[in-house]
N, C-alpha and C positions, 0 to 999 in steps of 0.2 A: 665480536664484530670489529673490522676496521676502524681505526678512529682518524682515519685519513681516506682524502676522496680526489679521486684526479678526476676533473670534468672537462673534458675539449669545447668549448665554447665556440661554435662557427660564427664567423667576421661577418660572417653575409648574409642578412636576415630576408626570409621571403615573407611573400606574402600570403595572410593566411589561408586555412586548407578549404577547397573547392565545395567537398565534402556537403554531404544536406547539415541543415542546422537549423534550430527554429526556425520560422515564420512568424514572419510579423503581418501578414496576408490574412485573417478568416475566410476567406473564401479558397483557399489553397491549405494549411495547416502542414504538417510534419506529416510525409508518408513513412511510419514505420517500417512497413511491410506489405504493400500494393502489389499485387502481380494479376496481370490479367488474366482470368481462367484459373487462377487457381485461390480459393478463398485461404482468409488467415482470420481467425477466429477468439475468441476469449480471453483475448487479454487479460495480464495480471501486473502490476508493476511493485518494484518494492526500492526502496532509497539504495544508492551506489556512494562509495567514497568521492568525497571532493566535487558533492553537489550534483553526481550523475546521477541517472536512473534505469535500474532494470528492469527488463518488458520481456512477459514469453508471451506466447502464444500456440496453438493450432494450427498445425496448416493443412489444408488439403492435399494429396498426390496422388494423381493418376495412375490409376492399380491397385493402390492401397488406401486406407480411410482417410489415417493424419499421422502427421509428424507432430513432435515437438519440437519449435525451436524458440533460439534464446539471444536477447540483445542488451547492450549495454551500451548507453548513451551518454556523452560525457555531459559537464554545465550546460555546453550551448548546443545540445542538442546532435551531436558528430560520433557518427555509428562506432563502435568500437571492435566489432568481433564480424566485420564484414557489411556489405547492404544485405546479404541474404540473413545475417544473424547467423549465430552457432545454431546445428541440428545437436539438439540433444540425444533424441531417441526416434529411431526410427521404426522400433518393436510395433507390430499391428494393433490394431487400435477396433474396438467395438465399431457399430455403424453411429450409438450415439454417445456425445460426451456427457462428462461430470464434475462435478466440480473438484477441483485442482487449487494450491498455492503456492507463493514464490515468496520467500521470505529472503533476508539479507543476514548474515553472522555477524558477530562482534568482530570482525576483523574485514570483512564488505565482501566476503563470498556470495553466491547465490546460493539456495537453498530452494532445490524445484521438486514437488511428489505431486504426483500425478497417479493414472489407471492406465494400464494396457493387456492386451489379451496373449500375451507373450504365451502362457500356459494353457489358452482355453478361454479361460473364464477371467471375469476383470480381477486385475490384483494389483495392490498398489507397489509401487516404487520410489526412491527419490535418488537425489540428483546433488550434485555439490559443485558448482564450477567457479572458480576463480577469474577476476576481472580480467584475466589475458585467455581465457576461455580454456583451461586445463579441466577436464573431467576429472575433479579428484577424488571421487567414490568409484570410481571405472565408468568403462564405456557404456557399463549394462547398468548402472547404478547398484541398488541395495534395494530387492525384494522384499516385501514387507509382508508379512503372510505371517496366520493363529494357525494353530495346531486344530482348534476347535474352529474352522469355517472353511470353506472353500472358495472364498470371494472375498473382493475388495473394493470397496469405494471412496470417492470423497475426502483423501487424505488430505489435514489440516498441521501448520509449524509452529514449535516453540523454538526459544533460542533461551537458552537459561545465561545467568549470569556469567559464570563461567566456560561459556559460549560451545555448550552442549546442545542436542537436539531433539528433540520432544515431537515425535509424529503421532498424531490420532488419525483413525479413520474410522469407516463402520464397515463392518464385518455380517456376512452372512451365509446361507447355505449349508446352515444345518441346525441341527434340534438332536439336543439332549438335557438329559436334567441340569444341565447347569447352563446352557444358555437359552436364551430363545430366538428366532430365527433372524437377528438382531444384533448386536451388540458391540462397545465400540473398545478396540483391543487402544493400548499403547506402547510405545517404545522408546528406548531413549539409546540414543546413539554419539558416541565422543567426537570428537572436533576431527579423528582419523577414519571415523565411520565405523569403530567397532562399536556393538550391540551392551549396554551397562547392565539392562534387565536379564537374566537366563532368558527369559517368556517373558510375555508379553503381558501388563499389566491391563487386565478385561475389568471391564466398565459391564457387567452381566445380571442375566437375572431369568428363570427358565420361563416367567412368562409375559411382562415387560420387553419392550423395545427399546433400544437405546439407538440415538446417533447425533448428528451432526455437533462433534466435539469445536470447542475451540478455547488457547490457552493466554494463561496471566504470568510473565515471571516476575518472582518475588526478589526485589534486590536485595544483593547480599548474601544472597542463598541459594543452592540448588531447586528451590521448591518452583514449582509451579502450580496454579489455579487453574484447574480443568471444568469449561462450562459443557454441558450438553444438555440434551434433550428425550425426557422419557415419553416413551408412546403407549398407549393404553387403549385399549377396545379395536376392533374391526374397521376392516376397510385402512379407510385415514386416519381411523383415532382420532384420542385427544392428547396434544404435545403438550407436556411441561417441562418449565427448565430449572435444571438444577446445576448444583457445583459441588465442587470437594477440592480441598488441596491435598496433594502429594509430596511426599519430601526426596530428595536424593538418594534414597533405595526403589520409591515406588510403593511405598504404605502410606496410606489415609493417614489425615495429619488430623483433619476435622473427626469427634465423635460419631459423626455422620452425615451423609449428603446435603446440601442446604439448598431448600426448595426456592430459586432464583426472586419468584413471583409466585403469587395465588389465582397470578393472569394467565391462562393458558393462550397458545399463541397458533398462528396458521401451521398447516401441516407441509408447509413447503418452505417456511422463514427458515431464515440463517442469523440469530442473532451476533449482531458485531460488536466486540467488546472495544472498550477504550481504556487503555491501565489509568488508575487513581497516580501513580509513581509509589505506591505504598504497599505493590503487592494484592491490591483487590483494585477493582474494576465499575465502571461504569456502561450500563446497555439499553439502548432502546428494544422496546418490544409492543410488537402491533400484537392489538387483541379487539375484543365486541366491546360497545359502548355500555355503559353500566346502565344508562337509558334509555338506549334505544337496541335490542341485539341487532337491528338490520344496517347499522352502522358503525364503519370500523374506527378503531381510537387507539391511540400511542399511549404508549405509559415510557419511565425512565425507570430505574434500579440503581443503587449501588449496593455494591457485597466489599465488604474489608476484607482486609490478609488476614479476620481471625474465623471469618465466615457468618458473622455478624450483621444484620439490615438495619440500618441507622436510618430508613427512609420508609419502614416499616414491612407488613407482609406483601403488600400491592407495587409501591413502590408510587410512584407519582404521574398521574393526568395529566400531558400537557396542557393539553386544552379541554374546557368542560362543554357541556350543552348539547344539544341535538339538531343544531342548526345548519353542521356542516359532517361530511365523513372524512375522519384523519386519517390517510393511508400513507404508510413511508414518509420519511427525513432521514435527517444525520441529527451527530452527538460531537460535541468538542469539548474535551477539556481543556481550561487556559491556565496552565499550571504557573503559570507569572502572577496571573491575579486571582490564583484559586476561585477559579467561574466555571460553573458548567450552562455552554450553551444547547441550544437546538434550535433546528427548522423543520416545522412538521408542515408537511403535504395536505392540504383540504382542497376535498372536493364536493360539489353537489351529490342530494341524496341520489342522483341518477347515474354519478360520475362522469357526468357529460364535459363540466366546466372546474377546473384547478387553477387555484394559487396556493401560497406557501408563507408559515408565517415562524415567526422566532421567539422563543421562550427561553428563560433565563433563569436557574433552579438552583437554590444554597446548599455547596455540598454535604453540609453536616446533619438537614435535617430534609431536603428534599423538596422545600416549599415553591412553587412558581412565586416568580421575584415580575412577572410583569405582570399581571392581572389572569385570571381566568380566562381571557381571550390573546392573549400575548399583544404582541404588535403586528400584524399584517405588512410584510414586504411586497409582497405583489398580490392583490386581492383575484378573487376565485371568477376567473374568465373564460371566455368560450377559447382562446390563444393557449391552454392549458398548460399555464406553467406549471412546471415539478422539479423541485430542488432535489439535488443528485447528490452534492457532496458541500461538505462546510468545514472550511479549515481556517484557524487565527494564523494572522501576519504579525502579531505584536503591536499591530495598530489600530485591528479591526477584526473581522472575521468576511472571509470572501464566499460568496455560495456559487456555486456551479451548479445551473439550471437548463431545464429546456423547453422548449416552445414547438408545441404541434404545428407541422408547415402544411399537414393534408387532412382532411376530414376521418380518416382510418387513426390519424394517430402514428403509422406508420415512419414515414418522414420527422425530422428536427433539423430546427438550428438548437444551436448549443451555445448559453451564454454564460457570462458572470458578474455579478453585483457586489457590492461591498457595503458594511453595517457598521458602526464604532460599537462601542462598550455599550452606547446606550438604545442600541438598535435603530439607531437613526443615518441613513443613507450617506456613504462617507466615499464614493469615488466624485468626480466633479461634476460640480451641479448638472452642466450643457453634458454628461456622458455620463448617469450615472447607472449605465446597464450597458453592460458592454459586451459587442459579440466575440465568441471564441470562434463559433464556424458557421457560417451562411451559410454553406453546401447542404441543399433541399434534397435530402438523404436520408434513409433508414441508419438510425442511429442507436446504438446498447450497449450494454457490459462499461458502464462508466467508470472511471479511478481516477485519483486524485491523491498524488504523494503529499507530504506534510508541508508546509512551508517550511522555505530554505532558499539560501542565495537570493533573496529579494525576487523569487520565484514562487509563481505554482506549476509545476506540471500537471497535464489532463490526458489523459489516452483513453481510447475508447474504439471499438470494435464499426466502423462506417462502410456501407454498402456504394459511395458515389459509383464504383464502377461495377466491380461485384465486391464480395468481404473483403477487407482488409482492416491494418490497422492503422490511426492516426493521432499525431500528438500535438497537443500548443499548447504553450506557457503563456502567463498573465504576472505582472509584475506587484507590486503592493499601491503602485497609484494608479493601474489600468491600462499600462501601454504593452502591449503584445511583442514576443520574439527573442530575440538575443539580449541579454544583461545590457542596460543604456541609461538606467536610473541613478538618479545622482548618489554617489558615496558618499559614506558616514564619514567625517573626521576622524574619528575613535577606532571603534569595530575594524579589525580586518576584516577585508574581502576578499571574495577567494581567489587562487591563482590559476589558472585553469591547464595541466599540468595533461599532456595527450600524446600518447598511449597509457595508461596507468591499470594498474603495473606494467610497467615497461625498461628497460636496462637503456635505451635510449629514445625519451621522452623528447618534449618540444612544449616551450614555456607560449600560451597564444597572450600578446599584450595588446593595448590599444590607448596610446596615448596621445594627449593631449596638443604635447608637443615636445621636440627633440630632447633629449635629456641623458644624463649617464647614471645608471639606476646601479646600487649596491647589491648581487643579486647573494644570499646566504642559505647554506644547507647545513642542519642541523642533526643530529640523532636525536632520539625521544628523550634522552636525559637533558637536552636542553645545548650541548655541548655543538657550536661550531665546529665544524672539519671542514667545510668550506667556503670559501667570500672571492669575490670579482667583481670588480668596476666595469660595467658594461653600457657601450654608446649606442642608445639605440633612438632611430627617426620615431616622427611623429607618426599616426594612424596604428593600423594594426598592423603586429608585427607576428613571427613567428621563429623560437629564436631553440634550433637542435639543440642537444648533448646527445654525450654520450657517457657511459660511467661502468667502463669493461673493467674496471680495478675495484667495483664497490660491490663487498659483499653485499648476501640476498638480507634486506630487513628493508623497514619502515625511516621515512626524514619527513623530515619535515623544508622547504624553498618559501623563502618566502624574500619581499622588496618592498622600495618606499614608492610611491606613484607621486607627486608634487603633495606628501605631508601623509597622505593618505595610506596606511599598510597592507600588502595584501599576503597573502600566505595561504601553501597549498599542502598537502599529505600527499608524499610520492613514493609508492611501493613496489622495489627494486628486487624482481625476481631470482 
């Protein structure tokens, strides 16, 4: 790599880009992907380099079922691969969908598999695209297809340490003695998309059912923890979940399968894991009340990287009694103060009326840390609120919930709240439930990235006109839209660095007032190749290069704001 960089710096700064960009509006929010007459559907998002976020989704086309396409949104919200998004795949598509993910690499690619009828029958594919929207698996992506099935659903991503790729899916469409009409295949594929398994590592059994996989990687290692789901008896059966680790050939690491829970769970959940950082995992799982079966109850679990339940066979009760039905929450781990939180969903025995409440579980032994009843954040109303998602800021944990606006249920607003450590209400007093979106609208398919950049992103699938998709960010003290929240002294902040990857990018600033900022480019080994004293006005700026002399790799730009540092990762194609 160069260890010299020539950057033309233009004299003449504009002003920033027109572009959409958060909303600091609820009652307007980020339109993703709006078009009128043609719906955009199921949203998935997964974190982007330098505090962006990527979003696919669904779309509708006339003549045809649906498209796949695909968008990358920087920090503040500013489309990156067009307003229409990148069209992934245009291959025909069943009349109904299935579940699909979008995962991010160690180096901030996308990672999209999906189903389409390209063959006939559903079969899975996936997808690789890079932040400047290069299809680098091809145009067609990588078909995923068993020797042993004729079908494909529901493909699920790993990213291994060494930033390999791990797709499950569940496989069917045929019956012989080694499978049953069931089963969920694996594959692992290199950072160039070629195939590491010969065949496909099957998850089998000729009279068992298996499916909906989903995976743990183990740092440090090739391995990865594979949960899924066995199905037993007629009809809908009974689901149970299990797990097994694999290592870097594709062989069982564990003795044998490790039964998740002695809690069998709905015939239509998806449990969602939350990595420990240690290689095993933390998951909720809805089941029957152990006192009442006509009422549904949450449990927790944890499984270790050795395949071991430190929380026993069951795993742990949120909340006990027969007073209310638990149906759905979230799970967080705060790996800063080794806490594992939750907010579980109650509702009356009729499920007429919902609130949501928070429990607080010691990772080593599983014990609820706030009482048998937790602490109630919004009690159980005919307004039915239902907590969607729950993510720590470092200061707090912020819950994304929603509010029935119509008798059907149909219609939400969509809001969010904030709790400290001790579960007590921590945005400001006179606001402390703040709305994300007023719009009196069929609302679903919720997600909610991690906290980052003194952000939350929320996207979620809104009918205001017909489907489409829409987004708003909420800050760590409550205020909505573009970054405005006061900087840390210490912490860099990030520099918000657009097009990226880009060969001639644009630095967007906004400051204070007039000043000559030092602005420096680094390589990864720490080494300066470039520095400039640049003058630039107060407010928001927007300030080209260009860099036709810098080989393709990774730098790191970063400057001083009045004391303040901020620094971005800029990735030169």
């Amino acid at each position: 790599m160069k260890r010299t960089l020539l950057l033309l710096l233009a004299t003449a700064l504009t002003s920033a880009s027109a572009q959409a960009q958060w909303n600091a509006n609820p009652a307007q929010n980020l339109a993703v992907r709006d078009v009128a007459g043609t719906g955009e559907v199921t949203p998935r998002i997964s974190p982007a380099l330098n505090g962006g976020t990527w979003v696919s989704w669904f779309e509708t086309v006339p003549g045809t079922n649906y498209q796949m396409r695909l968008q990358l949104l920087d920090v503040n919200g500013r489309p990156q691969l067009g307003t229409a998004g990148l069209l992934v795949s245009n291959q025909p598509q069943g009349t109904a969908l299935f579940g699909y993910d979008l995962k991010t690499d160690n180096l901030g690619n996308a990672i999209l598999a999906f189903q389409d009828t390209r063959t006939g029958a559903n079969q899975c594919v996936v997808y690789k695209v890079s932040p400047t929207g290069q299809q680098l698996w091809g145009a067609n992506g990588i078909a995923l297809l068993d020797a042993a099935a004729t079908s494909g659903l529901g493909p699920v991503i790993g990213v291994t340490t060494g930033n390999n790729v791990i797709i499950g899916w569940i496989a069917g469409g045929t019956a012989n003695t080694v499978h049953s009409t069931k089963f969920v295949p694996l594959q692992k594929l290199s950072a160039a998309g070629v195939a590491l398994w010969t065949t496909a590592v099957d998850i089998q059994d000729p009279v068992k059912r298996y499916s909906r996989p989903s995976f743990v990687a183990v740092p440090g290692s090739e391995d990865v923890v594979v949960q899924y789901v066995e199905e037993t008896g007629s009809g809908l059966g009974v689901s149970t979940v299990y797990a097994q680790r694999y290592n870097a050939s594709g062989a069982p690491v564990w003795a044998a399968p490790v039964r998740v829970s002695d809690k069998t769970i709905g015939f239509a959940e998806i449990p969602v894991l939350v990595p420990d950082g240690n290689g095993g995992f933390y998951v909720l799982l809805a089941s029957g009340n152990p006192a009442s079966a006509a009422l549904g109850d949450m449990y927790a679990q944890r499984v270790l990287a050795d395949g071991s339940l430190p929380w026993g066979t069951s795993g742990t009760e949120l909340l006990t009694g027969t007073g209310t039905a638990r149906i759905g929450g979230a799970l967080q781990y705060v790996a800063a103060r080794n806490e594992v939180w939750t907010v579980v969903n109650e509702l009356s025995s009729t499920q007429s009326t919902s609130g949501f409440t928070m429990q607080r579980l010691n990772p080593a032994t599983g014990v609820a840390m706030l009482g048998t009843s937790g602490i109630p954040v919004l009690g159980v109303s005919a307004n039915y609120y239902s907590a969607q998602t729950l993510r720590d800021t470092g200061t707090g944990l912020i819950i994304t919930y929603t509010e029935n606006l119509n008798a059907s249920g149909s219609n939400r607003a969509l809001w969010a709240t904030k709790v400290n450590y001790l579960a007590q209400p921590a945005f400001p007093v006179a606001t402390p439930n703040i709305l994300l979106s007023s719009v009196n609208s069929a609302k679903q398919k919720y997600a909610t990235l991690p906290f980052s950049n003194n952000q939350l992103v929320n996207v979620w699938q809104d009918s205001r006109t017909d489907d489409g998709i829409y987004a708003q960010t909420i800050s760590d003290n409550g205020t909505l839209g573009v970054l405005t929240a006061a900087r840390s002294a210490v912490a860099a902040q990030p520099l918000e660095i657009s097009p990226n990857p880009g060969a001639a990018p644009e630095l967007h600033l906004t400051l204070p007032k007039a000043q000559t900022l030092s602005v420096q480019v680094r390589d990864l080994a720490g080494r300066r190749v470039w520095q400039s004293e640049i003058a630039v006005p107060a407010g928001v700026s927007t300030l080209p290069f260009a860099a036709s002399a810098l080989a393709s790799g990774v730098y790191l730009v970063e400057t001083v704001v009045d004391g303040q540092p901020w620094r971005g990762r800029w990735v030169k194609p």
